[in-house]
C-alpha positions as CSV (number, residue, x, y, z in Angstrom):
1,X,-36.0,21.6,10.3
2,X,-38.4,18.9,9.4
3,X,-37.4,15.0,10.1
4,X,-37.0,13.2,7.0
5,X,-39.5,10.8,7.3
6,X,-37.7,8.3,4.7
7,X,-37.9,4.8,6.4
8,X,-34.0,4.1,6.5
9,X,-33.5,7.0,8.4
10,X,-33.7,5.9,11.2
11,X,-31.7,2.6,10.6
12,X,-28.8,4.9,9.2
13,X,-28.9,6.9,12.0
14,X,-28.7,3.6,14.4
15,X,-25.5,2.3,12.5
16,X,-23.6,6.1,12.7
17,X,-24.5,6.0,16.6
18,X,-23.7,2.4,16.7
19,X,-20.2,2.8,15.2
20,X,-19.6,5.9,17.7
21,X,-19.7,4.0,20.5
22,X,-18.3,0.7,19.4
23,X,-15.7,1.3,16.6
24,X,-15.2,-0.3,13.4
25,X,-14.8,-4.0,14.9
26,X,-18.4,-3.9,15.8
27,X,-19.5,-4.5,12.2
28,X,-19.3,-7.0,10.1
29,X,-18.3,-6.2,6.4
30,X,-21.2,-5.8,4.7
31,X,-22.3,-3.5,7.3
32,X,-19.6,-1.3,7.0
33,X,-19.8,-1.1,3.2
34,X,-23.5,-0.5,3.4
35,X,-22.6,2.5,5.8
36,X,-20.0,3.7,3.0
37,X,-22.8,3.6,0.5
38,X,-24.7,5.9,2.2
39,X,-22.8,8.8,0.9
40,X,-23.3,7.3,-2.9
41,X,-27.2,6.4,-2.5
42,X,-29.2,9.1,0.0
43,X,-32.3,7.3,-0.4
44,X,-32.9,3.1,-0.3
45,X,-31.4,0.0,0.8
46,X,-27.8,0.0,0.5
47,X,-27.5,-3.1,2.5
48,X,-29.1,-5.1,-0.3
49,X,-26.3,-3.5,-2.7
50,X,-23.5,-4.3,-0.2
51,X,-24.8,-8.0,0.2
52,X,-24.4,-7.8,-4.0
53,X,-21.4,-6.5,-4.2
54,X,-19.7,-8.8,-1.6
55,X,-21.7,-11.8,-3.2
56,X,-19.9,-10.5,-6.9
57,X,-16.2,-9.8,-5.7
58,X,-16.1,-12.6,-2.8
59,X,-14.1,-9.9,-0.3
60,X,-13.9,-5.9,0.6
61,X,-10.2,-6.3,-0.8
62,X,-11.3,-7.8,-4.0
63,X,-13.8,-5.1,-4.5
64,X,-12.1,-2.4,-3.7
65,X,-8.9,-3.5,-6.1
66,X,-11.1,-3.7,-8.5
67,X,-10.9,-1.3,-11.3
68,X,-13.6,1.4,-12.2
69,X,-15.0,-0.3,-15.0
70,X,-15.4,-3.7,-13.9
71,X,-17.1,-2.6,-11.0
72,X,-19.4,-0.8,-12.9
73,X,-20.2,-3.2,-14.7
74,X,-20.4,-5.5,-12.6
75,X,-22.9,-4.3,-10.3
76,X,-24.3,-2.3,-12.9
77,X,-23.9,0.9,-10.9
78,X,-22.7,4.7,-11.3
79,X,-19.4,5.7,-12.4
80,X,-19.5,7.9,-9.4
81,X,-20.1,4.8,-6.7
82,X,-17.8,2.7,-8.9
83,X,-14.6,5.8,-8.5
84,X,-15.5,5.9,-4.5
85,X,-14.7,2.4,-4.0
86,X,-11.7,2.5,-6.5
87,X,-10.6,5.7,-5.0
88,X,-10.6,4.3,-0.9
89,X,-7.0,2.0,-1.6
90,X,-5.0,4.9,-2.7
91,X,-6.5,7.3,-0.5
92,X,-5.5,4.7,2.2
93,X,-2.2,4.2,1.2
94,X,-1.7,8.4,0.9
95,X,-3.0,8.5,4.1
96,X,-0.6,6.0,6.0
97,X,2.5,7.5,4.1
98,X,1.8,10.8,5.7
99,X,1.8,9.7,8.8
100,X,5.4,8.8,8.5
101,X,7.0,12.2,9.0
102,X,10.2,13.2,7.8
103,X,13.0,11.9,10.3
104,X,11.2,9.0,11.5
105,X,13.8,6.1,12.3
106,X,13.9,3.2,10.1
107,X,17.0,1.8,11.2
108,X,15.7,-1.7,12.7
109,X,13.8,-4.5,10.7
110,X,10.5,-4.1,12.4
111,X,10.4,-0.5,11.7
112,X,11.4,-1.1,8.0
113,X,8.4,-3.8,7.4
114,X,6.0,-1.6,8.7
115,X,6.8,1.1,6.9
116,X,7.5,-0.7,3.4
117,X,4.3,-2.9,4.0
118,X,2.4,0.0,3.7
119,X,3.5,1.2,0.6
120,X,1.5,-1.5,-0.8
121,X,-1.8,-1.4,0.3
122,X,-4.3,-1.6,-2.8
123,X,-1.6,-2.2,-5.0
124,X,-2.8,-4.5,-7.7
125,X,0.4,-4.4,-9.7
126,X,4.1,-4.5,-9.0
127,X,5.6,-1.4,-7.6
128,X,9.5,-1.0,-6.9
129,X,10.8,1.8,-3.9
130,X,13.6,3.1,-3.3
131,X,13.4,4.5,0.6
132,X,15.8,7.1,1.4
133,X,17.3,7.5,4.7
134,X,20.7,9.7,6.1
135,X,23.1,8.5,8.4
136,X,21.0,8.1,11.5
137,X,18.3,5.7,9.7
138,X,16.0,8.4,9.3
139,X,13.6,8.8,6.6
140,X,14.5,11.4,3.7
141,X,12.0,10.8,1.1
142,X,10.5,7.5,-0.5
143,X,10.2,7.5,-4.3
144,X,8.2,5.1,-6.5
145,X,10.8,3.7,-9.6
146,X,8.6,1.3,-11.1
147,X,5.3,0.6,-11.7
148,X,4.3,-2.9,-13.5
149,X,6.6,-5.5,-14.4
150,X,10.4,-3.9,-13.4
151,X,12.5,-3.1,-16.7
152,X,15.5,-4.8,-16.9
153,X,17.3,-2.0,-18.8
154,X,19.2,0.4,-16.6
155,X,16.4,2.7,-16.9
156,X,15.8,2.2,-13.4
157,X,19.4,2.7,-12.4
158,X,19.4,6.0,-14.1
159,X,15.9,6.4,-12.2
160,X,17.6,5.5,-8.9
161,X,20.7,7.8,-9.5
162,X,18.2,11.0,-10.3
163,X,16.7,10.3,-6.9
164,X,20.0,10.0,-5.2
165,X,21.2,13.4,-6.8
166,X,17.9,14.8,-5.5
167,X,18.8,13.6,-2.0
168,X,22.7,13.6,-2.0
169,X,22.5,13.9,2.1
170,X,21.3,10.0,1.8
171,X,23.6,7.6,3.4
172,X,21.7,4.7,3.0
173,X,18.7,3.1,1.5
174,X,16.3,0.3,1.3
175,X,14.3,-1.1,-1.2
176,X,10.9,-2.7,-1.3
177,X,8.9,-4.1,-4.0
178,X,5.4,-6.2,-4.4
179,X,4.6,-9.3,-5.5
180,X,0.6,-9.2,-6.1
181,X,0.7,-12.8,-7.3
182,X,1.0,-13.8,-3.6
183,X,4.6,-15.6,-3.7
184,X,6.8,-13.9,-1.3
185,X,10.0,-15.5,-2.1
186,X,12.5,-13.8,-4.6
187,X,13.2,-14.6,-7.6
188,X,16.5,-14.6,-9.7
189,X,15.6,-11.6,-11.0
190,X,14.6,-10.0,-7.9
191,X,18.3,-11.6,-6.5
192,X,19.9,-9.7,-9.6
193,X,18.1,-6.9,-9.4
194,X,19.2,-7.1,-5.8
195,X,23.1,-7.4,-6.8
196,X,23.0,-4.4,-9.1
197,X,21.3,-1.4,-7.4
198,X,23.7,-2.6,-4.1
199,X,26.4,-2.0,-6.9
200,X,25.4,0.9,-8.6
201,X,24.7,2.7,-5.1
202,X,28.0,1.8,-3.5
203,X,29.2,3.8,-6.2
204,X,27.3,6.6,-4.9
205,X,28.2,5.9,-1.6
206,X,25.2,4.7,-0.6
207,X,24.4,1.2,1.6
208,X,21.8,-1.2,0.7
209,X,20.1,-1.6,4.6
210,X,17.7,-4.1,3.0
211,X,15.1,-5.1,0.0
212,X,12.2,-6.0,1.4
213,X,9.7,-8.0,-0.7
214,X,5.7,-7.8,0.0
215,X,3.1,-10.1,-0.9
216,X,-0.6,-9.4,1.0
217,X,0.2,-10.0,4.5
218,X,3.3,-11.8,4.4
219,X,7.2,-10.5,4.0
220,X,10.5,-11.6,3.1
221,X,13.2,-9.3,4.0
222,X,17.1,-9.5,2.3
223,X,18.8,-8.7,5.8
224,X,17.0,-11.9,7.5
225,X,19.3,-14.4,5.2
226,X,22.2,-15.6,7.0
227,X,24.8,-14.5,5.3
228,X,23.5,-12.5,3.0
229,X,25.7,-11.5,0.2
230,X,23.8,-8.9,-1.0
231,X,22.2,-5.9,1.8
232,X,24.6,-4.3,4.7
233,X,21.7,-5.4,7.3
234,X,20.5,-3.5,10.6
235,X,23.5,-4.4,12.7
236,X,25.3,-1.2,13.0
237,X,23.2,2.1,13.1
């Protein structure tokens, strides 16, 4: 076959060897987005577009959380480019989730954060889960009961007790929701919200482990409050 003769080849070609050999903390951002664009653009400079984008959206995060249309619009690109970048957060997030098996044991706090953290990567609105686990702190099933800003009917307590039924050999749960604002401490309502579904569960039979609150990097975790009125904790497994 005849060698393209296209004058990024080679460069292209540099970079896939490059990150071969030296992994993805080799390369700066702008590289690495420039190395994604090579699957949207076959021919040019993508590092100029990478430099733009970055220079637009101030951050990978920011761009990639971005939706469709603004980023479209923005850099004034395809649909197609604008979907891949869109796309990569929830294709991350799917990808993490599957690596926690069924039976995987989330009966400490460290394991718990790591799991529920995850469930939130790329989210750019509040989502509320309901993790299921059976009596030895394994994981059953994890099901999303709110997207956006939480209802304060019971429509999520009827929500909650359709995913129990589903998984009536659940013994215990946790919950974890976002806050994409960045403010990781509760709020009343997330205290209240708290107070009920440990109600409504006990009903059921079911022990609140913990809530677990995420916002970006940080945490705040129900079971950590000394005397906490509200989740059983970790103690006994």
């Amino acid at each position: 076959m005849k060698k393209s003769t296209h004058i990024h080849a080679g460069h292209r070609e540099r970079m896939r060897e490059r990150y071969l050999k030296q992994g993805i903390d080799a390369f700066h951002d702008h590289e690495l987005l420039e190395m994604l664009l090579y699957y949207c653009y076959p021919r040019g400079d993508t590092n100029e577009i990478a430099h733009k984008m970055l220079k637009e959206f101030g951050s990978l995060h920011n761009l990639f959380e971005a939706d469709v249309e603004i980023i479209r619009d923005t850099i004034k690109c395809s649909e197609n480019v604008a979907f891949l970048l869109n796309f990569l957060p929830e294709l991350a997030n799917r990808y993490f989730r599957s690596r926690w098996r069924q039976g995987k044991f989330l009966g400490t706090l460290s394991a718990a954060v790591e799991y529920a953290t995850g469930l939130f990567f790329g989210a750019t609105v509040e989502h509320f889960y309901v993790i299921c686990l059976n009596a030895k702190r394994q994981l059953i099933n994890t099901s999303l009961i709110s997207k956006g800003t939480l209802d304060e009917s019971p429509a999520y307590l009827r929500e909650i007790g359709r995913v129990m039924y589903k998984n009536n050999n659940a013994s215990c749960a946790i919950l974890a929701h976002n806050h994409p604002g960045g403010r990781v401490a509760p709020s009343n309502a997330d205290n209240e919200t708290t107070r009920v579904i440990t109600e409504w569960l006990k009903v059921m039979n079911v022990d609140v482990l913990d809530h677990i609150i995420v916002a970006g990097d940080k945490y705040y975790a129900y079971s950590s409050r000394k005397a906490d009125m509200y989740v059983k904790g970790f103690e006994r497994v």
